[in-house]
N, C-alpha and C positions, 0 to 999 in steps of 0.2 A: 493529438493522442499518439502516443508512442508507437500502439501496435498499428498504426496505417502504414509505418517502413517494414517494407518488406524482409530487412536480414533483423529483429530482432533477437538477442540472445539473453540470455539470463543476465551477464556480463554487462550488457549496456543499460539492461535494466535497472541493476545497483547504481550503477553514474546516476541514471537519471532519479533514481530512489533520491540518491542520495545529495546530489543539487536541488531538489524538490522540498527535503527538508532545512537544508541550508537557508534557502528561501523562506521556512516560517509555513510554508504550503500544507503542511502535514498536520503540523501541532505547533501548541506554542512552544517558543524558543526558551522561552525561561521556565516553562513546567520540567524539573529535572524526569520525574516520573516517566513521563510521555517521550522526554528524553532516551530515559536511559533502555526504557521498553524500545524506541525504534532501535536503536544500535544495538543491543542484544540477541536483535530478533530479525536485521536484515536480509538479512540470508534467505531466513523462513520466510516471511513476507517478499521476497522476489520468489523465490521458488512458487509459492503459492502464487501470484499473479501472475508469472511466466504459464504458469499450467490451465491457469481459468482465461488465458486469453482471448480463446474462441466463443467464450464464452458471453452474453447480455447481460443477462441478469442473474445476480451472486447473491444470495443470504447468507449472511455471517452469522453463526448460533454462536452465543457464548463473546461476543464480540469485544468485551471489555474497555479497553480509553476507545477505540473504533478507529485507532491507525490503520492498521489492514482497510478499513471498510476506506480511509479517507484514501489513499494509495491506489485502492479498485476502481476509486467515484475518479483518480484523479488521469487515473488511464481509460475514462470511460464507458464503464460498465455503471449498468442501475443496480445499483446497492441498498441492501435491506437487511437490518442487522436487530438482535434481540438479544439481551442480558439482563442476566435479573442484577446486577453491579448494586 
């Protein structure tokens, strides 16, 4: 888990976002959708896990393909997410 290093920053968050999707860890690699939503939205998605760090346990309302949720589960926190999608 990421946040067990102690100098975490937003900054190394994105690397590690972003090697984690490389990897297929996030979404599939050939879903462009799920594609193009992480890259649109990385920024957003590290801010928000940068900020709920401290945080166990996260509810995603509204949570949609559930990248965020998969990104939270993968720095873990227990994720629980609802969409009516």
């Amino acid at each position: 888990m990421l946040f067990n290093e102690n100098k975490v920053t937003k900054d190394s968050l994105v690397k590690f976002l972003l090697a984690a999707a490389r990897s297929g860890q996030l979404f599939d690699l050939e879903n462009v959708v799920e594609k193009n939503d992480f890259y649109s939205s990385l920024d957003r998605f590290a801010e928000i896990a940068f900020k709920l760090r401290d945080q166990h346990r996260v509810l995603d309302v509204g949570s949609g393909t559930g990248i965020l949720c998969g990104i939270l589960a993968l720095l873990g926190h227990e994720v629980y997410a609802l969409d009516f999608f």
